[in-house]
Phi, psi and omega in degrees: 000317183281341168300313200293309209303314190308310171313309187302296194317284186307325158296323155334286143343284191292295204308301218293311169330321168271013142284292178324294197295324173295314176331299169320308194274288156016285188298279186347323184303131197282344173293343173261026222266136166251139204271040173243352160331298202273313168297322154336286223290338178275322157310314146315313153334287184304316173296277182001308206259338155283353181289323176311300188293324207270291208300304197313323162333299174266017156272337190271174208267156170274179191289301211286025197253131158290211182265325185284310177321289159339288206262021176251340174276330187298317184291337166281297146354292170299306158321323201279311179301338195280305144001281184303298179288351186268329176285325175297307159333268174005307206268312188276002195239340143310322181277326161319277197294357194262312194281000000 
Protein backbone atom coordinates (compact mmCIF):
# COMPACT_ATOMS: atom_id res chain seq x y z
CA UNK A 1 0.00 0.00 0.00
CA UNK A 2 2.74 2.72 0.79
CA UNK A 3 4.71 1.80 -2.57
CA UNK A 4 1.14 2.36 -4.69
CA UNK A 5 0.63 6.00 -2.77
CA UNK A 6 4.41 6.72 -3.26
CA UNK A 7 4.33 5.62 -7.03
CA UNK A 8 0.76 7.81 -7.21
CA UNK A 9 3.07 11.10 -5.60
CA UNK A 10 5.36 10.78 -8.12
CA UNK A 11 3.47 10.33 -11.22
CA UNK A 12 1.63 13.36 -9.83
CA UNK A 13 4.69 15.14 -9.85
CA UNK A 14 6.00 14.23 -13.29
CA UNK A 15 2.30 15.01 -14.62
CA UNK A 16 2.13 18.45 -12.86
CA UNK A 17 6.09 19.38 -14.19
CA UNK A 18 5.11 18.51 -17.43
CA UNK A 19 2.20 21.13 -17.61
CA UNK A 20 4.13 23.71 -16.24
CA UNK A 21 6.88 22.91 -18.78
CA UNK A 22 3.84 22.62 -21.59
CA UNK A 23 2.53 25.59 -20.23
CA UNK A 24 5.87 27.58 -20.76
CA UNK A 25 6.49 26.84 -23.96
CA UNK A 26 2.81 27.64 -24.85
CA UNK A 27 3.31 31.63 -23.75
CA UNK A 28 6.82 31.41 -25.29
CA UNK A 29 5.05 30.88 -28.71
CA UNK A 30 5.27 33.84 -30.92
CA UNK A 31 1.53 33.15 -31.98
CA UNK A 32 0.86 34.22 -28.04
CA UNK A 33 2.85 37.61 -28.72
CA UNK A 34 1.01 40.28 -26.41
CA UNK A 35 0.82 43.67 -28.78
CA UNK A 36 0.52 46.09 -25.41
CA UNK A 37 3.98 45.21 -24.90
CA UNK A 38 5.41 48.28 -26.55
CA UNK A 39 2.69 50.74 -25.10
CA UNK A 40 3.36 49.33 -21.55
CA UNK A 41 7.15 50.31 -22.17
CA UNK A 42 6.35 53.92 -23.72
CA UNK A 43 4.15 54.32 -20.91
CA UNK A 44 6.70 53.52 -18.49
CA UNK A 45 9.05 55.70 -20.43
CA UNK A 46 6.89 58.42 -20.09
CA UNK A 47 5.97 58.16 -15.96
CA UNK A 48 10.02 57.93 -15.70
CA UNK A 49 10.90 61.13 -17.48
CA UNK A 50 7.76 63.02 -15.48
CA UNK A 51 9.04 61.79 -12.66
CA UNK A 52 12.84 63.16 -13.47
CA UNK A 53 11.33 66.64 -14.71
CA UNK A 54 9.05 66.83 -11.40
CA UNK A 55 12.49 65.98 -8.88
CA UNK A 56 14.83 68.33 -10.97
CA UNK A 57 12.06 71.07 -10.36
CA UNK A 58 12.21 70.46 -6.38
CA UNK A 59 15.66 70.51 -6.09
CA UNK A 60 16.00 73.74 -7.22
CA UNK A 61 16.16 76.20 -4.38
CA UNK A 62 13.50 79.18 -3.97
CA UNK A 63 13.84 82.93 -3.73
CA UNK A 64 12.30 82.60 -0.48
CA UNK A 65 13.98 79.67 1.24
CA UNK A 66 16.72 79.61 3.72
CA UNK A 67 19.76 77.39 3.26
CA UNK A 68 18.23 74.48 6.20
CA UNK A 69 15.01 74.60 4.41
CA UNK A 70 16.51 74.06 1.26
CA UNK A 71 18.46 71.32 2.37
CA UNK A 72 15.95 69.40 4.80
CA UNK A 73 13.31 69.88 1.63
CA UNK A 74 16.23 68.48 -0.83
CA UNK A 75 16.51 65.71 1.62
CA UNK A 76 12.88 64.86 1.39
CA UNK A 77 12.74 65.11 -2.05
CA UNK A 78 15.04 62.59 -2.73
CA UNK A 79 13.36 60.00 -0.25
CA UNK A 80 10.15 60.81 -2.06
CA UNK A 81 12.03 60.47 -5.50
CA UNK A 82 13.64 57.30 -4.59
CA UNK A 83 10.62 55.94 -3.73
CA UNK A 84 8.85 57.02 -6.43
CA UNK A 85 11.18 55.28 -8.87
CA UNK A 86 11.85 52.09 -6.87
CA UNK A 87 7.91 51.76 -7.26
CA UNK A 88 7.90 52.24 -11.06
CA UNK A 89 10.53 49.42 -10.99
CA UNK A 90 8.31 47.61 -9.15
CA UNK A 91 5.47 48.04 -11.40
CA UNK A 92 7.82 47.01 -14.53
CA UNK A 93 9.26 44.31 -13.27
CA UNK A 94 6.02 42.79 -12.08
CA UNK A 95 4.39 43.48 -15.67
CA UNK A 96 7.48 41.59 -16.65
CA UNK A 97 7.25 38.51 -14.58
CA UNK A 98 3.01 38.63 -15.44
CA UNK A 99 3.77 38.40 -19.06
Amino acid sequence: MKSFVKKGIIYSLIGIMQLGIGASVIEASPKHENRHHKQHWDNRDHEIQEERARHEREMERRDHEEEWQWKERQEREKEHHEEVMRTLGGIALLYILTQ
